[in-house]
C-alpha positions as CSV (number, residue, x, y, z in Angstrom):
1,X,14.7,-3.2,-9.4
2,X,15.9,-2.3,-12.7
3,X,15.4,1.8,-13.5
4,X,16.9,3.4,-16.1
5,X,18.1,6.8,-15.5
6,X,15.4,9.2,-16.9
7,X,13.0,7.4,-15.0
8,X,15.3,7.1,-11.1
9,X,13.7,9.1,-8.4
10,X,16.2,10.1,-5.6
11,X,14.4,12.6,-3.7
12,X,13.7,10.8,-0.1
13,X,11.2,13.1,0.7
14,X,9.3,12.9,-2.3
15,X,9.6,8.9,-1.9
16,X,8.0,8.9,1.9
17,X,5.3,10.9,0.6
18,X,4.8,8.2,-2.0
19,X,5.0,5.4,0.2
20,X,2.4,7.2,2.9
21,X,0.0,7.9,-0.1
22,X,-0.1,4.2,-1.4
23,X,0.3,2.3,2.0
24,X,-1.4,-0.9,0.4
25,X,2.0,-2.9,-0.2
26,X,3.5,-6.4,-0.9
27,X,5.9,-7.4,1.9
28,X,8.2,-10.5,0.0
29,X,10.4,-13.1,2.2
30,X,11.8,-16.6,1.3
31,X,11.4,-19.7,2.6
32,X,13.8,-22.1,1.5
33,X,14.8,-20.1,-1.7
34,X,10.9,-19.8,-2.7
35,X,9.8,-16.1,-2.2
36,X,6.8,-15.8,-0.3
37,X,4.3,-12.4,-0.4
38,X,1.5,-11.0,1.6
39,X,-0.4,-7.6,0.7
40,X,-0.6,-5.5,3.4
41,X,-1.9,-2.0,4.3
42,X,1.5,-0.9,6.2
43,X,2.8,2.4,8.6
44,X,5.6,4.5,8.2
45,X,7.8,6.5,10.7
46,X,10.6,7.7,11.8
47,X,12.3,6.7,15.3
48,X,15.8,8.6,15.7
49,X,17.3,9.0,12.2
50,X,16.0,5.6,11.0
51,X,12.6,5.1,9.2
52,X,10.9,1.9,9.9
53,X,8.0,0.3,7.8
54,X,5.3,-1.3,10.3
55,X,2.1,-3.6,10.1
56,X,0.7,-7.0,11.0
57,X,0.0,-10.2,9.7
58,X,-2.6,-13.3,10.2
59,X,-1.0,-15.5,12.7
60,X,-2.6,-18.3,10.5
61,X,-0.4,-16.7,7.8
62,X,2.8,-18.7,7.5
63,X,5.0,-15.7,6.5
64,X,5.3,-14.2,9.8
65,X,7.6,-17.1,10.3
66,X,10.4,-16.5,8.1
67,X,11.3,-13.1,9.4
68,X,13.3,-14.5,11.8
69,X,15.6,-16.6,9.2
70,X,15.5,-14.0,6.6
71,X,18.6,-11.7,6.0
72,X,16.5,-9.3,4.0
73,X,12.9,-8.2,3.5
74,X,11.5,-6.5,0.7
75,X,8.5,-4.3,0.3
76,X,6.6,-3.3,-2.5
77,X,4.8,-0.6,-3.2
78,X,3.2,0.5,-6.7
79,X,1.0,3.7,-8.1
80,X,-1.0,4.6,-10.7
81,X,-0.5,2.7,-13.9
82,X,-1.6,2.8,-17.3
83,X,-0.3,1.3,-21.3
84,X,1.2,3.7,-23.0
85,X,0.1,3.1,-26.9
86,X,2.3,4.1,-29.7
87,X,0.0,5.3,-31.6
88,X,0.3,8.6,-29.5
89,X,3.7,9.6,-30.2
90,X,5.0,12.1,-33.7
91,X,7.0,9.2,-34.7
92,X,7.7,5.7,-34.9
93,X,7.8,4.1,-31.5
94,X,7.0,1.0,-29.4
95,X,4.0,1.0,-27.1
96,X,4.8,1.1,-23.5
97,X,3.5,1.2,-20.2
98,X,3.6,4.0,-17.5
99,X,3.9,3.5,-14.1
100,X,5.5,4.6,-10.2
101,X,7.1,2.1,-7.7
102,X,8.7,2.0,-4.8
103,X,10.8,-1.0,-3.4
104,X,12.4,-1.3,0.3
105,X,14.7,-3.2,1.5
106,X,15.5,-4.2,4.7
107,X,15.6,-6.0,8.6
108,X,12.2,-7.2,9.8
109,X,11.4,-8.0,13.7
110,X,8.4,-9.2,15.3
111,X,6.6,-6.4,17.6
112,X,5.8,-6.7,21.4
113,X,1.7,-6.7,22.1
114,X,2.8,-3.1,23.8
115,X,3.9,-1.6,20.4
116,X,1.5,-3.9,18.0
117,X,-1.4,-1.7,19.9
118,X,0.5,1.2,19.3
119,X,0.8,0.2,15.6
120,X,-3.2,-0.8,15.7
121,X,-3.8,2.8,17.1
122,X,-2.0,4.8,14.1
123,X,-3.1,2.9,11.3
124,X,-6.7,3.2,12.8
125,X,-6.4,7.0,13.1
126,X,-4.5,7.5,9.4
127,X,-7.9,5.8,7.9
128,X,-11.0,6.5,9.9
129,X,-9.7,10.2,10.4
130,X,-12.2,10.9,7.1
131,X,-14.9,9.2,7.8
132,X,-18.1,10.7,9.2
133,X,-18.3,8.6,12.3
134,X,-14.7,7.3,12.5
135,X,-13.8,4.9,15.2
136,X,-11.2,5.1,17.8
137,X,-9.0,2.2,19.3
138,X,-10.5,3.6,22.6
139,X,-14.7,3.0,21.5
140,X,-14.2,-0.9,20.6
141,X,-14.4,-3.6,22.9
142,X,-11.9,-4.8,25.3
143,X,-13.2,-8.0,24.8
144,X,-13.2,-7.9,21.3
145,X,-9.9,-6.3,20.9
146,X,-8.0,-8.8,22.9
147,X,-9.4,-12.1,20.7
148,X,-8.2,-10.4,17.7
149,X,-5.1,-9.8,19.3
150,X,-4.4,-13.2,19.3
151,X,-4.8,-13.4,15.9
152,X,-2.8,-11.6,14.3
153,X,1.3,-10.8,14.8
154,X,3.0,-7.5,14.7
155,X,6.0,-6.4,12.5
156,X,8.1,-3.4,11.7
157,X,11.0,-3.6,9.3
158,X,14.3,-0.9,9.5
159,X,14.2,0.6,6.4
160,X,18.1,0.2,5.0
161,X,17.7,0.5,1.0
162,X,15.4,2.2,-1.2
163,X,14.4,2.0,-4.9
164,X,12.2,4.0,-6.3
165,X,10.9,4.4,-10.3
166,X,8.7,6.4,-11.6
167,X,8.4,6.1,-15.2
168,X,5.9,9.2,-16.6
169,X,7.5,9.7,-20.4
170,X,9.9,11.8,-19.4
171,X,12.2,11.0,-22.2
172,X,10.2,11.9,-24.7
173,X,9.5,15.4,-26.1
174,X,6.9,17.7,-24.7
175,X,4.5,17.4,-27.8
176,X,4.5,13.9,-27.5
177,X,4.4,14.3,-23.4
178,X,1.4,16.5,-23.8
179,X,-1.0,14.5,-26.0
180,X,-0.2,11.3,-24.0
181,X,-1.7,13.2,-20.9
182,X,-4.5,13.6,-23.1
183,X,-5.2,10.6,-24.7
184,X,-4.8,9.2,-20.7
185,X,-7.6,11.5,-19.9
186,X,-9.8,9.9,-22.8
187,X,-9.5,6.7,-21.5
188,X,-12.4,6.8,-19.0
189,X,-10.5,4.5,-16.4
190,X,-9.1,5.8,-12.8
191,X,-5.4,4.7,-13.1
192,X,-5.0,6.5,-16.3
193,X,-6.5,9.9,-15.6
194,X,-4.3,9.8,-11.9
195,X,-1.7,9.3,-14.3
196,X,-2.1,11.8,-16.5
197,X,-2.5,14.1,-13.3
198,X,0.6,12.8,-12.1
199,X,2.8,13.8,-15.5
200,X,0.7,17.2,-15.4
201,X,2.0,18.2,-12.1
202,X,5.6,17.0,-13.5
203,X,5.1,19.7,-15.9
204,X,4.4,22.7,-12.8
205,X,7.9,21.1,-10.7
């Protein structure tokens, strides 16, 4: 991924963090030199001192196949977003767009049914643990569990590389930083007032 320096983020910390709060990623392979991509709600942890991206696929799904000829594996994972118009800058300047992602690279390997539970289990917990009657691995059906079982294959990927942009106007100056928070505010959609929360709390670091 192509980042230009104002824009590079290297703190890893701040980049799990990231990658735990927008989980919904792209996992890309190839297959025959034509990529191939699945979007995927995906785990993250840490075994040892390696970090490994986990999740699991349709068996029906083709993919699942090619991580056992492909050298790499790369996973996307994307923000808040928003078009930045020129019209809200001092001076003369292009329009734009705003944005935060996160790209991983690295080994993928098929899980044994004894860790794809596992897997199963954690994801379950991470998104029912808000809900008002939230569901455990432990209250659904043996029977049930065990068709979908068969339905679906387990992955988890060692994480080796990581990329990570997050491009929030931070080359600009801080009256034309501030009234581009506010015109985000003003534009009555979701990604653009997370946005302009995101480059507020840039402001406090």
């Amino acid at each position: 991924m192509y980042i230009p320096k104002y824009f590079k983020v290297t703190n890893v910390d701040e980049i799990l963090d990231f990658v735990q709060k927008n989980s919904f990623g792209t996992i890309v392979t190839t297959e025959k030199g034509k990529p191939i991509a699945t979007h995927l709600p995906l785990g993250l942890n840490k075994q040892g001192d390696d970090y490994y991206i986990s999740g699991h696929i349709a068996y029906g799904n083709p993919q699942w196949r090619t991580f056992e000829t492909c050298e790499d594996v790369l996973v996307m994972f994307q923000g808040p977003h928003a078009y930045i118009s020129s019209s809200w800058y001092g001076h003369k300047e292009v329009p734009t767009w705003n944005y935060q992602a996160v790209h991983v690279y690295g080994k993928v390997s098929i899980l044994e049914k004894d860790e794809l539970i596992e897997e199963l289990k954690s994801m379950m917990k991470k998104y029912e643990v808000h809900g008002e009657n939230p569901i455990s691995w432990d209250k659904l059906s043996s029977h049930l569990l065990e068709s979908e079982l068969k339905g679906i294959v387990g992955f988890k990927i060692k994480v080796e590389e990581i990329q990570a942009a997050y491009k929030l106007s931070q080359n600009q100056n801080e009256t034309d930083y501030l009234n581009i928070i506010d015109q985000l505010k003003n534009e009555g959609n979701p990604n653009s007032k997370q946005l302009a929360s995101l480059m507020e709390k840039k402001l406090k670091n």
